[in-house]
C-alpha positions as CSV (number, residue, x, y, z in Angstrom):
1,X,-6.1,-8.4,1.6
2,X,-3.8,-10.3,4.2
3,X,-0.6,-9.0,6.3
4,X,2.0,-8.0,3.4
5,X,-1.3,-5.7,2.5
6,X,-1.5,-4.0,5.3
7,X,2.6,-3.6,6.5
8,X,2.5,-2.0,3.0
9,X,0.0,0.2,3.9
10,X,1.4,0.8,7.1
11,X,4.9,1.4,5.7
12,X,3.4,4.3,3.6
13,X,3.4,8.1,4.1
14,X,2.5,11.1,2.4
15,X,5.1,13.3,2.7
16,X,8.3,10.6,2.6
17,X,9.5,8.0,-0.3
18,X,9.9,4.6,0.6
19,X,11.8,1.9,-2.4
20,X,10.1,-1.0,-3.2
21,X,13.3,-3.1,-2.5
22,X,12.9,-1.2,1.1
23,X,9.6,-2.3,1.4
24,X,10.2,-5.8,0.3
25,X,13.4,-5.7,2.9
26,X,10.9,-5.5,5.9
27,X,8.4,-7.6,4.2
28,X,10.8,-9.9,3.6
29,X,9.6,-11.1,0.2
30,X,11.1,-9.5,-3.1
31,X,11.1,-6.2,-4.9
32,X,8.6,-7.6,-7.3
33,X,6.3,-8.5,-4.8
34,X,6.5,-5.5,-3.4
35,X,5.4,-3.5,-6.8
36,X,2.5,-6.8,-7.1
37,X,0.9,-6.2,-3.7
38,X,1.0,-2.5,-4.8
39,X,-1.1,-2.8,-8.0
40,X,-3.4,-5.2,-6.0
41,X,-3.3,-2.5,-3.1
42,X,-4.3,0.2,-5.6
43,X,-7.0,-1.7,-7.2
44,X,-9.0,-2.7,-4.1
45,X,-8.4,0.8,-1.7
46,X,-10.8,3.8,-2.5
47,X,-10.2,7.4,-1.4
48,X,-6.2,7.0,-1.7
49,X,-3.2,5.5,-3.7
50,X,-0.1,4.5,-3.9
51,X,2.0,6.3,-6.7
52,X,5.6,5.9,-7.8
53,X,8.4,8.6,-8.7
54,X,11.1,6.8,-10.9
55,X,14.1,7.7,-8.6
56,X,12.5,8.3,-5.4
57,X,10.5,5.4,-5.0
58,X,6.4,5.0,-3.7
59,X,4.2,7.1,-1.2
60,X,0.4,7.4,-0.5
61,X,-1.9,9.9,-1.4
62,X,-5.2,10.3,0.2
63,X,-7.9,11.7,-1.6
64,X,-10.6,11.2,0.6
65,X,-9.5,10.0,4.5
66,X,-12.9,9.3,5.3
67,X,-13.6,6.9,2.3
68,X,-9.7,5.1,2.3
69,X,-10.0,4.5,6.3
70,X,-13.5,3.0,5.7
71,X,-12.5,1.1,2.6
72,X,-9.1,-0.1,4.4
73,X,-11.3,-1.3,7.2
74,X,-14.0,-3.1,4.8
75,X,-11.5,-4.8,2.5
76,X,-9.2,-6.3,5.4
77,X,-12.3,-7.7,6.9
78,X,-14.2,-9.1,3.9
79,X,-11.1,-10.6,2.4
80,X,-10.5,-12.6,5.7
81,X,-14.3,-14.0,6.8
């Protein structure tokens, strides 16, 4: 996981909608990097995810906080030993 990862993550909440080409507007990077780094996000963070609503755009659910703050933690840190 490296920076766009985590200002993603960062950039996510559970009760408001954010746009990918929002997203990609602060990341500065495009819309389809954006929806990438999401799928990558999704695939490597346990206890939570990032879902879409055509119209409204993405937001995080968490499952588990426990597990996704310990898995957030774990995958930032392996990914950049």
């Amino acid at each position: 996981m490296n920076d766009i990862h985590l200002s993603i993550l960062n950039m996510m909440s559970e009760n408001e909608y954010i746009s990918a080409k929002d997203v990609a507007e602060k990341c500065n990077c495009s819309d389809k990097t954006i929806r990438t780094r999401i799928k990558e996000i999704n695939n490597d963070i346990k206890g939570a995810q990032i879902v879409s609503k055509p119209r409204y755009g993405y937001h995080l659910v968490i499952t588990d906080n426990e597990l996704f703050d310990k898995s957030k933690q774990d995958t930032y840190f392996i990914k950049n030993l």
